[in-house]
VEXDREN-2710 file (C-alpha; in Angstrom, 1 decimal):
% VEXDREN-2710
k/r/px/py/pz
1/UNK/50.9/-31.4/-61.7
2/UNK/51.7/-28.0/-61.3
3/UNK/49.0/-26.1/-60.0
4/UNK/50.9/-22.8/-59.4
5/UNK/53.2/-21.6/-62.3
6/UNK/51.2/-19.4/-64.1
7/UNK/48.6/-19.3/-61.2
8/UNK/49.5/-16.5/-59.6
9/UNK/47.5/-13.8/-57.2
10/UNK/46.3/-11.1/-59.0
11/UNK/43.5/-8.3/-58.2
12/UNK/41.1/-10.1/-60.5
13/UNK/41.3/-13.2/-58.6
14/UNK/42.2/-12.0/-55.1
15/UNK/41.1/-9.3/-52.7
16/UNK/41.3/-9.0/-49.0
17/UNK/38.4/-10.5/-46.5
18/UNK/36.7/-6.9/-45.2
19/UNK/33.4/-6.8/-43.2
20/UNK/32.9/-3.2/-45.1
21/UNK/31.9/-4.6/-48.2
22/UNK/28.8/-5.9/-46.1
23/UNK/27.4/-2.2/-45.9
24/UNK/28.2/-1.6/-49.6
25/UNK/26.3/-4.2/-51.3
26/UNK/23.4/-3.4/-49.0
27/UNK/23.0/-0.1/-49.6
28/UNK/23.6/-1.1/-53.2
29/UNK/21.2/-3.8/-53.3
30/UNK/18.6/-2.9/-50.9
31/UNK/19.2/1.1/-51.1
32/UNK/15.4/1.6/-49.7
33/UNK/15.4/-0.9/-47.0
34/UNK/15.6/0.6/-43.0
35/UNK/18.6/0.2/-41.9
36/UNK/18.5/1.7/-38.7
37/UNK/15.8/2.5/-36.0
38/UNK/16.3/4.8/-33.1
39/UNK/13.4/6.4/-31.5
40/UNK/11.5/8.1/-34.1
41/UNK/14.3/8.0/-36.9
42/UNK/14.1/5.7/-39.6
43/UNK/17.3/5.5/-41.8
44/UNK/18.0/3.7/-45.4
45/UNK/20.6/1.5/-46.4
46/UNK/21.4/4.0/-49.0
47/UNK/21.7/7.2/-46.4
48/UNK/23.7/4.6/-43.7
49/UNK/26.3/4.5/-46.6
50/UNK/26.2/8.1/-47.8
51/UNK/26.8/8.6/-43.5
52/UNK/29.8/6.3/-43.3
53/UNK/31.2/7.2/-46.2
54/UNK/31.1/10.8/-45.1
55/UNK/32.4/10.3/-41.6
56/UNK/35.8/8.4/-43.5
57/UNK/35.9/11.3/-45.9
58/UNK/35.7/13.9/-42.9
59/UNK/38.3/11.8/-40.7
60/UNK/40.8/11.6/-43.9
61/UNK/40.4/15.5/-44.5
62/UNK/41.7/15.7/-40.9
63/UNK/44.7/13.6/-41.5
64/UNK/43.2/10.6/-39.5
65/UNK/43.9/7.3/-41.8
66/UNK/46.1/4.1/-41.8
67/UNK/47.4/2.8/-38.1
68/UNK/45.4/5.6/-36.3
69/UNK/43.3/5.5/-33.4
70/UNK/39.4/7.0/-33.4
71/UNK/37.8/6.0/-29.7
72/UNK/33.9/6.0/-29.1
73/UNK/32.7/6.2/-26.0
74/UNK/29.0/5.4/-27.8
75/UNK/25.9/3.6/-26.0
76/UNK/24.1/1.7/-28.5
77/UNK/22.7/4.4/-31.2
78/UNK/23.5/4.7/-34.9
79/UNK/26.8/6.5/-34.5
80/UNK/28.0/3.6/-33.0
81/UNK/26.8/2.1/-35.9
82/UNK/28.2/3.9/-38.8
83/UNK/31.6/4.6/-36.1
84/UNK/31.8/0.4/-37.1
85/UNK/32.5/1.8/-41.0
86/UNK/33.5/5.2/-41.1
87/UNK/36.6/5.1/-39.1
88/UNK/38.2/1.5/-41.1
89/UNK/37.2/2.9/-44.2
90/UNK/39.4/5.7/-43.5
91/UNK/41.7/3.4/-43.1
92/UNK/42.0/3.7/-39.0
93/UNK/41.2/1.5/-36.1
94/UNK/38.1/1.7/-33.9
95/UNK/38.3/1.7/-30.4
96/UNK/35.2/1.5/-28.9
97/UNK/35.4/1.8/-24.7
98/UNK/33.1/0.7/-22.3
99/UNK/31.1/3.3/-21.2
100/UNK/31.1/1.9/-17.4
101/UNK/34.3/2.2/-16.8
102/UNK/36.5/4.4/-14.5
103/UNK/38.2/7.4/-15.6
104/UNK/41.2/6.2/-14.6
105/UNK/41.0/3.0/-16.6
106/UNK/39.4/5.1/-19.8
107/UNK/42.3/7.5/-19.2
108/UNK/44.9/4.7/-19.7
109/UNK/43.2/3.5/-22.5
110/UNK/43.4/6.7/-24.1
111/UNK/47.0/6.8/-23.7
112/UNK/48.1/3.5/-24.3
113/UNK/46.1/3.0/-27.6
114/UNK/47.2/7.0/-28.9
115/UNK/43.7/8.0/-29.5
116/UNK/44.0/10.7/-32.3
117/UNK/40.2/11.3/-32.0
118/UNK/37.6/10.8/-29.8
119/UNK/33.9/10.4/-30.8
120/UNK/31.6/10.6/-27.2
121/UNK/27.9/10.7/-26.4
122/UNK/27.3/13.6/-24.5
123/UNK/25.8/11.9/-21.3
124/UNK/29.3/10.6/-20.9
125/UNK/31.4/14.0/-21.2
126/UNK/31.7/14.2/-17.2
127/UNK/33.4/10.7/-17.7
128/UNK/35.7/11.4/-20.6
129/UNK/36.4/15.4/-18.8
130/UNK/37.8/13.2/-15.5
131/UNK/39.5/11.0/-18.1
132/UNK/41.1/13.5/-20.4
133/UNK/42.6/15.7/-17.0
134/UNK/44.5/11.9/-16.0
135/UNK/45.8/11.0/-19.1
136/UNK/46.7/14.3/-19.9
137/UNK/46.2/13.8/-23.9
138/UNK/44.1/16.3/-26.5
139/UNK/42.5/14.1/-29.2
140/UNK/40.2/15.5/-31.5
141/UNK/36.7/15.5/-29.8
142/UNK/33.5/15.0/-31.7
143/UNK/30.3/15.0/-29.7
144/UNK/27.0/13.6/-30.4
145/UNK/24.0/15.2/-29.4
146/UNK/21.2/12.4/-29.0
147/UNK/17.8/13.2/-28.8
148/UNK/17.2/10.2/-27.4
149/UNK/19.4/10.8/-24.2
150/UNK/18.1/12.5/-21.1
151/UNK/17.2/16.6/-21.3
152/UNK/20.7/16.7/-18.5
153/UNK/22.6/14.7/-20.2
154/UNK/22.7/16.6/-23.4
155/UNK/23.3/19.8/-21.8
156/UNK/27.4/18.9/-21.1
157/UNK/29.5/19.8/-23.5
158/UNK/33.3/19.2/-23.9
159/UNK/33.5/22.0/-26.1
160/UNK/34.3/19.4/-28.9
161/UNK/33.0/19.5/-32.8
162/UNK/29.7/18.5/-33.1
163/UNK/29.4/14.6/-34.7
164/UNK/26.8/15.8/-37.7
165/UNK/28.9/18.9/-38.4
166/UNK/31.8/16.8/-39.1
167/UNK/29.9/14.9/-41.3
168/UNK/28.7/18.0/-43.1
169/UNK/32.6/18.0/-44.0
170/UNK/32.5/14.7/-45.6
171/UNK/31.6/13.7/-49.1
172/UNK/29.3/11.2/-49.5
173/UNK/31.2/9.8/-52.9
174/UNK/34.1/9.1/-51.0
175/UNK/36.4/6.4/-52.8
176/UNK/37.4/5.1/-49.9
177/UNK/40.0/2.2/-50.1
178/UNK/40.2/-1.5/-49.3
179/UNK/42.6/-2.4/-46.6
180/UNK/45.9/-3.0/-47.9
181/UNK/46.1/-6.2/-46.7
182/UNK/43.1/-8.3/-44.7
183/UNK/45.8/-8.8/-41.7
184/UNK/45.3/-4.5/-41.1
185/UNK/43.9/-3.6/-37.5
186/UNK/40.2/-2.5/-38.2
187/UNK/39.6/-2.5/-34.5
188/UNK/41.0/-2.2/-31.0
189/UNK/39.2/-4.0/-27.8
190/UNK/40.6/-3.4/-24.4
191/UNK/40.1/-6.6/-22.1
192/UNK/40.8/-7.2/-18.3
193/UNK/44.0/-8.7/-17.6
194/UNK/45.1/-10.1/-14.8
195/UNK/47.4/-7.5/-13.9
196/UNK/44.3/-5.2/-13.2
197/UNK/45.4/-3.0/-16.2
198/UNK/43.5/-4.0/-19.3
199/UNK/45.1/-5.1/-22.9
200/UNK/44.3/-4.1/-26.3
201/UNK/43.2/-6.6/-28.0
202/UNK/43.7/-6.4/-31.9
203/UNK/41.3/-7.4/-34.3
204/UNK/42.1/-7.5/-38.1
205/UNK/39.8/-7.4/-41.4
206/UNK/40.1/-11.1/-42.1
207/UNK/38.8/-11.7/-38.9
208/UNK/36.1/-9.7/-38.9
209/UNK/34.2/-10.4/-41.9
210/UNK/34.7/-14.6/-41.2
211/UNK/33.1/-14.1/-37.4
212/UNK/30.4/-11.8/-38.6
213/UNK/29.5/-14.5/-41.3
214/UNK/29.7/-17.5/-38.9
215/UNK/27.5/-15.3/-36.5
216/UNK/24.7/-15.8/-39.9
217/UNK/24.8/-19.5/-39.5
218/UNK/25.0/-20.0/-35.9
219/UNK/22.3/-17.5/-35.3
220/UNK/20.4/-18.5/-38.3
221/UNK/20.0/-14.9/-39.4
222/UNK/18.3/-14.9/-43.1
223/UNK/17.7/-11.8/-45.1
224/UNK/16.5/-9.2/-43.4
225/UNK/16.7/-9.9/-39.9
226/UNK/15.6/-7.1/-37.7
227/UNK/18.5/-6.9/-34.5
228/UNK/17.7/-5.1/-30.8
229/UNK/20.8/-3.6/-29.6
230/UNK/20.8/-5.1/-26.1
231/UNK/24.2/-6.1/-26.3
232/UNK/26.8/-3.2/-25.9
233/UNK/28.5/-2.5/-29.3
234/UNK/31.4/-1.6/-27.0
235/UNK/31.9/-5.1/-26.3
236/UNK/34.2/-7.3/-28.5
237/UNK/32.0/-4.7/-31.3
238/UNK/29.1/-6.3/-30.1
239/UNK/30.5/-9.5/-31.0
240/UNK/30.6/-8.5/-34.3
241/UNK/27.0/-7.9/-35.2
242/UNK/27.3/-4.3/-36.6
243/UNK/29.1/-6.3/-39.5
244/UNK/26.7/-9.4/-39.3
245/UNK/23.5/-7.3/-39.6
246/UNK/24.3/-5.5/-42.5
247/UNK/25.9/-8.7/-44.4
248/UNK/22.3/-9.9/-44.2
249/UNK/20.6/-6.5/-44.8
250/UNK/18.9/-6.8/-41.8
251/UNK/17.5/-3.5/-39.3
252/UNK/19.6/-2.4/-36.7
253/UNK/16.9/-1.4/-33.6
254/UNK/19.0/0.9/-31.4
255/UNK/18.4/0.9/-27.6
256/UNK/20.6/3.2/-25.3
257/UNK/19.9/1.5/-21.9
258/UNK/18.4/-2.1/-21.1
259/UNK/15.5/-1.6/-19.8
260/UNK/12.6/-4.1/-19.7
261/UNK/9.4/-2.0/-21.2
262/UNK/11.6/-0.6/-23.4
263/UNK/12.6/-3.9/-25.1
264/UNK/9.3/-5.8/-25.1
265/UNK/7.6/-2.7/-26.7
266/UNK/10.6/-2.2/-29.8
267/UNK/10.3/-6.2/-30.3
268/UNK/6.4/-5.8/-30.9
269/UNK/6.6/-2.6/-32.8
270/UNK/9.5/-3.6/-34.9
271/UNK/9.4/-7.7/-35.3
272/UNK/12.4/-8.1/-33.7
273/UNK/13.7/-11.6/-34.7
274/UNK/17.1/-11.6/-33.2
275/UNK/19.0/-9.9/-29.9
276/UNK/21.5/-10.6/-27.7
277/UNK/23.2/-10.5/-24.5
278/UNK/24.2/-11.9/-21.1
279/UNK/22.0/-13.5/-18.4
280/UNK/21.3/-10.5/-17.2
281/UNK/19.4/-9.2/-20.3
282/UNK/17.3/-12.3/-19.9
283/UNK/16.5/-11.2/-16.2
284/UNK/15.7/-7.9/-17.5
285/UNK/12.7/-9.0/-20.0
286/UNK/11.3/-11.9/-17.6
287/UNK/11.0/-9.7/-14.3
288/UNK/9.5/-7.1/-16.7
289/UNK/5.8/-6.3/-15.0
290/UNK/3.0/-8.0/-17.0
291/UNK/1.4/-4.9/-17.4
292/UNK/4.3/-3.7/-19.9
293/UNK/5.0/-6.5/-21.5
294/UNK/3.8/-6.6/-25.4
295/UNK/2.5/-9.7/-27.8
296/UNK/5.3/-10.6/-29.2
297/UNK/5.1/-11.0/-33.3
298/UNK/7.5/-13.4/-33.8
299/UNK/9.7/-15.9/-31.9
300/UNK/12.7/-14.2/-30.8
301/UNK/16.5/-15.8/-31.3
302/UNK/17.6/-14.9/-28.1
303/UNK/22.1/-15.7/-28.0
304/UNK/23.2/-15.8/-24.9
305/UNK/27.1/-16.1/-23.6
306/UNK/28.3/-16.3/-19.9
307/UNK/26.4/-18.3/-17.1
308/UNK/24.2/-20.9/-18.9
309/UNK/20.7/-20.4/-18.1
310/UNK/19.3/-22.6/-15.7
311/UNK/16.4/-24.7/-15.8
312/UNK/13.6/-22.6/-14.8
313/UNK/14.9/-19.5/-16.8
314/UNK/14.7/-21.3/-19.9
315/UNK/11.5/-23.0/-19.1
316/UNK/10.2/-18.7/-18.9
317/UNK/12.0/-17.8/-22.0
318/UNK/10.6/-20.6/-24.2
319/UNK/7.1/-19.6/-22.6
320/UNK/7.7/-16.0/-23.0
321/UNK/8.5/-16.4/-26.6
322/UNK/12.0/-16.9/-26.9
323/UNK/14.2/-19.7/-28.4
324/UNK/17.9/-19.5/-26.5
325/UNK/21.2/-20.2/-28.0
326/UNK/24.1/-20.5/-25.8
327/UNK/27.4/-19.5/-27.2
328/UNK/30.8/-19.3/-25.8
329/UNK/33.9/-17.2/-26.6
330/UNK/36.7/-14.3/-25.5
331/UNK/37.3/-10.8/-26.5
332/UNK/40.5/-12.3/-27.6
333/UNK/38.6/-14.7/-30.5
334/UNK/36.1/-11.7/-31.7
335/UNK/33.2/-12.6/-29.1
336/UNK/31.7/-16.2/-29.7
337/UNK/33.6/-18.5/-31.4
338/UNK/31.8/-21.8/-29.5
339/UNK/28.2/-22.3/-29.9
340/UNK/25.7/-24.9/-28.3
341/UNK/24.7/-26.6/-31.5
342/UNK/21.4/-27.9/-30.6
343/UNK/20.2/-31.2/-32.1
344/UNK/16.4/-31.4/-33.2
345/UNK/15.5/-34.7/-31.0
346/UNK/16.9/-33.4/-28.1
347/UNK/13.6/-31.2/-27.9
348/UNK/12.1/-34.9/-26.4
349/UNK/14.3/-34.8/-23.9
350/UNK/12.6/-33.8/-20.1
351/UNK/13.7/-30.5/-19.5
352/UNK/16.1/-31.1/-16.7
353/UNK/18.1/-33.2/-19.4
354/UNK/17.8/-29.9/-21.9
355/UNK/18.9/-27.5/-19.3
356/UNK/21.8/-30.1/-18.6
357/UNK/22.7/-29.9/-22.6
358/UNK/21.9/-26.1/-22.6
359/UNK/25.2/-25.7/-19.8
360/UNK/27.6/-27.5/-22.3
361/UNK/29.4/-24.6/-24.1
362/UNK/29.4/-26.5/-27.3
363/UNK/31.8/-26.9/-30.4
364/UNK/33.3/-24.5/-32.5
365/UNK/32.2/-21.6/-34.7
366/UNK/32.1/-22.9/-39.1
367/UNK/34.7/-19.7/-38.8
368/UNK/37.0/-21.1/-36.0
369/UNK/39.5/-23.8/-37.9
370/UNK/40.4/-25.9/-34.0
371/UNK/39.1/-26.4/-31.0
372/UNK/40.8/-28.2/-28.5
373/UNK/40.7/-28.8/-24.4
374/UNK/44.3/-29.8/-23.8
375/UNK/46.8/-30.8/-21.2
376/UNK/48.7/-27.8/-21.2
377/UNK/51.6/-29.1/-19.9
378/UNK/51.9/-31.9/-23.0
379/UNK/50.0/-29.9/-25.1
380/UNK/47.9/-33.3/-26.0
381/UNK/44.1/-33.0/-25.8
382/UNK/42.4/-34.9/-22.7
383/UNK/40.6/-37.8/-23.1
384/UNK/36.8/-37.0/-24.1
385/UNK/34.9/-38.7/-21.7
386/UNK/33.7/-35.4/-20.1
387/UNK/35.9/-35.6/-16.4
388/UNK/39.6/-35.2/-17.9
389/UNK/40.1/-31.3/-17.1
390/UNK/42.2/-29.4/-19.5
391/UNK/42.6/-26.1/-20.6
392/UNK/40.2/-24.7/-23.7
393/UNK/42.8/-24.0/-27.0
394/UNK/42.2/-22.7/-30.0
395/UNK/43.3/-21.8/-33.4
396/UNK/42.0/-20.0/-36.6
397/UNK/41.3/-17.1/-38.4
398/UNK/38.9/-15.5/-35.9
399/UNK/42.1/-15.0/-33.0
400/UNK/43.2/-12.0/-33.0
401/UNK/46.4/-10.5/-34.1
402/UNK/47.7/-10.0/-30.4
403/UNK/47.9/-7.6/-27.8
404/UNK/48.9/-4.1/-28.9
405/UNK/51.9/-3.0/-27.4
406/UNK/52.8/-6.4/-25.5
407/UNK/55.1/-9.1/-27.5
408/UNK/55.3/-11.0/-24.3
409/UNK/51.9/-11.2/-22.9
410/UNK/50.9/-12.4/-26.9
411/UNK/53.5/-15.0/-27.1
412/UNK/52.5/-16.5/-24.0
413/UNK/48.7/-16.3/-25.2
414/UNK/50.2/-18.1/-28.4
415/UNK/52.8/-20.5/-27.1
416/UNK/52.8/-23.6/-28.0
417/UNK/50.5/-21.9/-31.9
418/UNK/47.7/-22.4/-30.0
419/UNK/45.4/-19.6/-28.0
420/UNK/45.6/-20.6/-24.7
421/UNK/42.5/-19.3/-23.2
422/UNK/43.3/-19.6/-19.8
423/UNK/39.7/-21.4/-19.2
424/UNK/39.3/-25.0/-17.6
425/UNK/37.1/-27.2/-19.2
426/UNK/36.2/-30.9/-20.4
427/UNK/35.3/-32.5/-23.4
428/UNK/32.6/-35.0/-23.9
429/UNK/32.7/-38.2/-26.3
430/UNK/30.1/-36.0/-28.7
431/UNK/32.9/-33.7/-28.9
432/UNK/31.1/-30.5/-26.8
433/UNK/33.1/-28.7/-24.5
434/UNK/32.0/-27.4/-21.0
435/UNK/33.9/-24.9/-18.6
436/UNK/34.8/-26.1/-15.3
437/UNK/36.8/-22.8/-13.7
438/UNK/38.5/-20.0/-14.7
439/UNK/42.5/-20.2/-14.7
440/UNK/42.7/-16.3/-14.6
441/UNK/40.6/-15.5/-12.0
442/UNK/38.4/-13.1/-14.8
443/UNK/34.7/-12.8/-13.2
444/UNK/32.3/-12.5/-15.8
445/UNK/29.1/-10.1/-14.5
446/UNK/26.8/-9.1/-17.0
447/UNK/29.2/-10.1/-19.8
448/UNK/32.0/-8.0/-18.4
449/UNK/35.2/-9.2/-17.0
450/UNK/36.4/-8.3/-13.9
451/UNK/39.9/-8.8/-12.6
452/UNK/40.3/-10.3/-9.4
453/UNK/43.3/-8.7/-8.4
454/UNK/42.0/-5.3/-9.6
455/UNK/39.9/-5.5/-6.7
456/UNK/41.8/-7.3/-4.7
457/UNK/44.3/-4.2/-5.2
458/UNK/41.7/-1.7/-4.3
459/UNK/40.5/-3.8/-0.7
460/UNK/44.6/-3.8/0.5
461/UNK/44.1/0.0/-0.2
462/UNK/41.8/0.2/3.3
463/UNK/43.6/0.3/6.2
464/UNK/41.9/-2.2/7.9
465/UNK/42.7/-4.8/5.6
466/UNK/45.9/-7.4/6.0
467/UNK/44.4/-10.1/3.1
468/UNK/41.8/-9.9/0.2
469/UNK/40.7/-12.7/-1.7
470/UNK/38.5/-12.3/-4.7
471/UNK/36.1/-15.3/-6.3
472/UNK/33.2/-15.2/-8.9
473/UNK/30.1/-15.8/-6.7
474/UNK/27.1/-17.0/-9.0
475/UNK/24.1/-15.0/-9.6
476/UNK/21.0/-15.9/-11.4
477/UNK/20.9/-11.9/-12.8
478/UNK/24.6/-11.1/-13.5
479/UNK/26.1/-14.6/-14.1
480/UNK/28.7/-14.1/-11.6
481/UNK/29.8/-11.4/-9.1
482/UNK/32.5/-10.4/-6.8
483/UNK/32.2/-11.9/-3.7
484/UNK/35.7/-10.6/-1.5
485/UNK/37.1/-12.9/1.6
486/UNK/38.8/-10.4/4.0
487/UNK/41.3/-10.9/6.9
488/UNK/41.4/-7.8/9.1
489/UNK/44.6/-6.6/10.6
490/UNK/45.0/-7.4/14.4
491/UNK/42.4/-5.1/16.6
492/UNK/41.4/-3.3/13.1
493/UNK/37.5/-2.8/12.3
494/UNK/35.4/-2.6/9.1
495/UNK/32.2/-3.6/7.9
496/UNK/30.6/-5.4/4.6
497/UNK/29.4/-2.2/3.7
498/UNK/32.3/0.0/4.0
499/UNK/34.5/-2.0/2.1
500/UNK/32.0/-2.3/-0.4
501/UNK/31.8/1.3/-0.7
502/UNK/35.5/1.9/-0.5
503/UNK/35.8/-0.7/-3.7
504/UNK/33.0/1.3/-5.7
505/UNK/34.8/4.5/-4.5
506/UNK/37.7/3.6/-6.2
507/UNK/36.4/1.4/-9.3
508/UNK/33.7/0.9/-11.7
509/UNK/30.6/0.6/-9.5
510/UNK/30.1/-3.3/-11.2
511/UNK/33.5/-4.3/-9.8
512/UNK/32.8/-3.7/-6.8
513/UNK/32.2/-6.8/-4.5
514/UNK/28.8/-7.8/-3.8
515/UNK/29.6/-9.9/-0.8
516/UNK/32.6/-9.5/2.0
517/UNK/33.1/-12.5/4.1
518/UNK/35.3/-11.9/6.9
519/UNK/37.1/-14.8/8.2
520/UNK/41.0/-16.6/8.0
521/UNK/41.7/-17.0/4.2
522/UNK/43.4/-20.6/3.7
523/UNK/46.7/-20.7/2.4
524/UNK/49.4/-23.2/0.8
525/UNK/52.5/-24.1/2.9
526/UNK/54.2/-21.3/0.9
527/UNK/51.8/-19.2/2.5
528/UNK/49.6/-18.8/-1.2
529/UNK/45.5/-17.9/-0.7
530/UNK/43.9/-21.1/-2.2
531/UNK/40.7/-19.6/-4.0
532/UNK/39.9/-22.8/-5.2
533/UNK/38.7/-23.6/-1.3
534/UNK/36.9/-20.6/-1.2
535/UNK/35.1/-21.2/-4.2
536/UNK/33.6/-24.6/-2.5
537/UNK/32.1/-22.1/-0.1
538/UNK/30.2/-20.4/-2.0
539/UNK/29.9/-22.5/-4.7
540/UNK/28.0/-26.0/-2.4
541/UNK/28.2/-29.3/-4.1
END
């Protein structure tokens, strides 16, 4: 039987995958519902669509469109929110840019992604100022004045357009256009290599809308969820939930720092149901003083990626009101694409045995087609009795397109037509993965990667130092830190603490080792630092 002659694609039967159609049927469908909360502003569904469709209209007007570059250097607040829809439905690609980075690294992001505008919270105009002298590179700047930032902060100016005058250019009937094809960029995420410089990753349409719906089942988000912005939208876009939120209609509750009072009184005032974040959030709400924590209305889907939670920090959250989900993934693969699938009768189990299921990093996403922990010399998956160590692979729609500007950094990634994630793991008989190293020597503190040799680089900057090793230390806030073994050159002198403040003096501040241990770093016959020993030392049993 034929089952193609005749069968054809057409535009009646097929249209590409876009997350952007999330925000239209909302404000279609739920015009009146709150969309966003920041502070004391309340918007509609309806006026977060008129606002995104402006900001694409305003951006086209100003010959921004297809295969250009809009940057945010945003904290969590509703332009980030609408940056998420405006700029691809112009038909350009988002970059959104860690706020807590250098301005050296910002600067070479700039550059190497061709930034034709930049869109930047005025608390962070010292950083992009610094930023903009290094890279040497005059984008459009549009600046957003929020009134939720401190009284100093708004006072800087880059001299820039201001964000709601620009979208007083805009129309709000803007027939904006579908991506040409579901494979177009729609966003641009920078990642640590382990070069020290970062790489953008690129994220397409397709992509996008599948992660953001898999985040809906894995988080169990129903209709109208209402979302705290803990997690930074600057990250893997916040793992894709400006996209998941408004699939489901739900509230976005914007937060512009992580601050414990802060969060437990927008949960009780708002019925927050869902949030997100890295160990480190979770530290945040538990070592919050009694006196400012609030009832909370509601149990609280709390996902969490990084560290897994030990024992005695889920025991709190569960008491505190929280139900955890541990979920696993890379900026490469959208943000999570493993989750910890938790089976009902395990709640019988004694909670060491829960916390020892909780560390398991899980199986994959509905919207990640293969998972794999292989041998990745025969590229043959290890045997799944949870010792065999392989290396985590994987394959689907939700890996991204590559790594812009770099054929040979994405055909290693894909050699083989598997992601190769770089990330040791094994695999248990019930098919659940759990990480064993890192390959890369990426730290992961707070939910932000570090390179090793970035640092590394910085410490054989000071003169005193003839060999710098860099591990991931754990921490029961971050996760994991830097923690830097240091051999000093022959009758040479330095402390803990001015290395560490040489490091911060020269990188982001969380970079910057937390620990320097000075002693003979072990090497290979070949003369290579084994990490792996110096992990054990830091890292007993």
């Amino acid at each position: 039987m034929d089952f193609d002659t005749g069968l054809e694609r057409c535009p009646a039967n097929h249209q590409p995958l876009t997350p952007l159609l999330f925000l239209e049927r909302a404000g279609a469908v739920f015009p009146d519902h709150t969309a966003v909360v920041h502070g004391a502003l309340r918007r509609s569904y309806r006026e977060l669509r008129d606002r995104c469709r402006r900001l694409a209209s305003a951006l086209a007007e100003r010959g921004i469109g297809r295969g250009d570059v809009v940057a945010a250097l945003l904290p969590n607040i509703p332009e980030m929110v609408e940056a998420h829809y405006g700029v691809p439905m112009a038909g350009a690609v988002l970059n959104t840019i860690n706020t807590r980075l250098d301005a050296d690294t910002i600067a070479y992001i700039l550059g190497h992604g061709e930034a034709k505008a930049v869109i930047v919270d005025r608390e962070f105009a010292p950083l992009l100022r610094a930023a903009l002298a290094i890279a040497g590179v005059s984008p459009l700047l549009v600046e957003v004045d929020d009134p939720e930032a401190p009284e100093a902060a708004r006072a800087d100016t880059l001299g820039g357009l201001g964000y709601e005058a620009l979208l007083a250019e805009g129309d709000p009937g803007f027939a904006w256009e579908m991506p040409r094809d579901e494979w177009d960029a729609i966003t641009l995420n920078y990642t640590s290599g382990t070069t020290g410089r970062p790489k953008g990753v690129v994220y397409h349409h397709r992509g996008a809308q599948l992660l953001a719906t898999g985040n809906v089942l894995s988080a169990g988000m129903g209709r109208h969820p209402v979302y705290l912005w803990t997690l930074p939208m600057f990250h893997c876009n916040g793992w894709c939930f400006p996209w998941t939120v408004c699939a489901v209609a739900g509230t976005h509750v914007c937060l512009r720092a992580v601050r414990g009072e802060a969060m437990w009184r927008l949960m009780a005032e708002h019925g927050v149901s869902h949030m997100c974040g890295a160990p480190v959030v979770m530290a945040a709400l538990l070592d919050t003083p009694e006196e400012q924590k609030r009832a909370l209305p509601r149990q609280v889907q709390f996902v969490v990626a990084g560290a897994p939670p030990p024992e005695a920090v889920l025991a709190r959250m569960r008491e505190a009101g929280f139900n955890v989900l541990h979920v696993y993934g890379l900026t490469e693969c959208y943000g999570p694409a493993v989750v910890n699938e938790w089976h009902a009768e395990w709640d019988a189990l004694p909670p060491p045995e829960q916390a020892k299921l909780m560390a398991r990093q899980g199986v994959r996403y509905l919207a990640l087609e293969d998972l794999q922990v292989m041998d990745p010399a025969a590229m043959a998956p290890v045997p799944a009795d949870g010792v065999a160590m392989g290396e985590v692979m994987m394959r689907g729609n939700v890996v991204m397109k590559g790594y812009l500007k770099d054929r040979e950094a994405t055909e290693k990634a894909f050699a083989g037509g598997w992601f190769r994630t770089g990330d040791l793991a094994v695999r248990y008989p019930d098919g659940y993965v759990q990480l064993r190293d890192r390959s890369k020597d990426i730290i992961i503190s707070g939910g932000e990667n570090i390179s090793s040799i970035e640092v590394e680089d910085r410490l054989y900057r000071h003169p005193a130092v003839a060999m710098a090793a860099v591990v991931a230390k754990p921490d029961d806030k971050w996760g994991e830190v830097p923690c830097a073994f240091v051999e000093l050159k022959p009758g040479a002198s330095a402390t803990e603490a001015e290395l560490i403040a040489f490091c911060r003096e020269g990188l982001a501040g969380f970079k910057a080792p937390k620990q320097v241990v000075f002693t003979e770093l072990p090497r290979t016959s070949t003369g290579k630092i084994q990490k792996h020993v110096l992990r054990t030392r830091i890292r007993p049993g």
